[in-house]
C-alpha positions as CSV (number, residue, x, y, z in Angstrom):
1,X,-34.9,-37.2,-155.0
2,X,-36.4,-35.6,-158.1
3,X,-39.7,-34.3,-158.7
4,X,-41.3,-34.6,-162.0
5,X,-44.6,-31.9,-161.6
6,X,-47.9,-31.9,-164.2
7,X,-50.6,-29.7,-164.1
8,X,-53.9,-30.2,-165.5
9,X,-56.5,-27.4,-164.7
10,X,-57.6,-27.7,-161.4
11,X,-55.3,-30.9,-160.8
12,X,-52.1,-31.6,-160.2
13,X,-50.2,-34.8,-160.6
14,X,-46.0,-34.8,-158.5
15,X,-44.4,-38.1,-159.4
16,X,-41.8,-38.6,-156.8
17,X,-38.6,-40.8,-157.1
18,X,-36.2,-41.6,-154.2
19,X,-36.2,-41.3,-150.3
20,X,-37.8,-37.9,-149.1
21,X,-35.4,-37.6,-146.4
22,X,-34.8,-34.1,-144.7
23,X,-33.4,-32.1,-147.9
24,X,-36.1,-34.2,-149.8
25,X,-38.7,-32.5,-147.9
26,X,-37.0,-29.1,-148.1
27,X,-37.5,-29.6,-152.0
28,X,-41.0,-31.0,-151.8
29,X,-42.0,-27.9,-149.7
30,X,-40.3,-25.4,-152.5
31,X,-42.4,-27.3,-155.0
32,X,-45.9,-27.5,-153.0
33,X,-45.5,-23.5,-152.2
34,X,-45.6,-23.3,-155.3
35,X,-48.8,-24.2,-156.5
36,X,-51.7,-22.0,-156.2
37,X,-53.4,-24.6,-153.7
38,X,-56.5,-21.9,-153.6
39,X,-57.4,-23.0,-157.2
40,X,-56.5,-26.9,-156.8
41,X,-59.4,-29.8,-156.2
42,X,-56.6,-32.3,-156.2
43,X,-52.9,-33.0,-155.7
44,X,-52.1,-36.7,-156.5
45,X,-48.6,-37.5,-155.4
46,X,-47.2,-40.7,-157.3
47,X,-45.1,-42.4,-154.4
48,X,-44.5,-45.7,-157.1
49,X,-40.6,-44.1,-157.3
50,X,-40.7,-43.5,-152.9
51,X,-38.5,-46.1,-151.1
52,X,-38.6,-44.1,-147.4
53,X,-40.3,-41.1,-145.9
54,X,-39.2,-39.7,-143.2
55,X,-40.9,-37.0,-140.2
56,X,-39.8,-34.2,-142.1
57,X,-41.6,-35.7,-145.3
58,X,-45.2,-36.3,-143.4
59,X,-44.4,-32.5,-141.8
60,X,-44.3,-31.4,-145.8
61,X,-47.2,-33.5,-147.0
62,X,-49.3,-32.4,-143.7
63,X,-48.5,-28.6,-144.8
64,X,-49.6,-29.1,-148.4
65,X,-52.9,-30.7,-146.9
66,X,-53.3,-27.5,-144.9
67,X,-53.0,-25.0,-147.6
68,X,-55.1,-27.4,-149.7
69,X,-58.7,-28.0,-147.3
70,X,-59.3,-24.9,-146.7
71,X,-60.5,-24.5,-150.4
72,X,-61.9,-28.1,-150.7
73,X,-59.1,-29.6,-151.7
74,X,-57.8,-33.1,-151.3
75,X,-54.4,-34.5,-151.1
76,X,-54.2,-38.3,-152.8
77,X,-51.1,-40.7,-152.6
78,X,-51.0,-43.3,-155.1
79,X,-48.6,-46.4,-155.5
80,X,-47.4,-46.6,-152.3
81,X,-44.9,-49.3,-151.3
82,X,-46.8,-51.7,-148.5
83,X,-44.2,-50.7,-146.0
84,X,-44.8,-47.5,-146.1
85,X,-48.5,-48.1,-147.1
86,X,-48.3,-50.1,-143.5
87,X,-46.9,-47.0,-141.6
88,X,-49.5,-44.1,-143.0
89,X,-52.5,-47.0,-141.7
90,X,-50.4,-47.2,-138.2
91,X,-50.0,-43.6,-138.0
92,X,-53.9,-43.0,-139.2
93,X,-52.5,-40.5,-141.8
94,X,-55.1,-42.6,-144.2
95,X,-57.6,-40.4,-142.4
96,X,-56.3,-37.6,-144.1
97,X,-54.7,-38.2,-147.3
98,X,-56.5,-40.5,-149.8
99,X,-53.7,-43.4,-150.5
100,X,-53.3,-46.3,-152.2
101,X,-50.5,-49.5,-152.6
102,X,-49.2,-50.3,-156.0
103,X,-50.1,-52.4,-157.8
């Protein structure tokens, strides 16, 4: 999996290619500790690159939502693939992250 990370004030953009399996997440959690959540509005993770997410990956993305709304801060997921677009609606995790399919 590999991580491409680009910061813009108080906004942050993580592109995201391959599966976020377990050591996937393990890296994505290095990476969202860190960011200094206290001063982000926004994290927009670009899943356009994400062919599978697995428990540990949600666990991660949940974690980064914590550290974020305490501050105001919101957590979007952008160019999702429909099957895993399908799973987050099943799961009602669009009722806390922002996300949308690609296009």
């Amino acid at each position: 999996m590999e991580l491409n990370v680009v910061a813009q004030e108080d906004r942050v953009r993580i592109e995201i290619a391959g599966n976020i399996d377990e050591r996937g997440a393990e890296e994505m959690k290095r990476r969202f500790l860190d960011l200094d959540t206290a001063a982000l509005k926004e994290v927009v993770l670009d899943f356009s690159g994400v062919t599978f997410i697995g428990s540990s990956g949600i666990g991660k993305l949940l974690l980064l939502y914590k550290n974020l709304a305490p501050h105001g801060g919101a957590v979007h997921i952008d160019n999702m693939s429909k099957d895993i677009y399908t799973m987050f609606k099943v799961v009602k995790l669009d009722k806390i992250f922002q996300i949308s399919l690609a296009s």
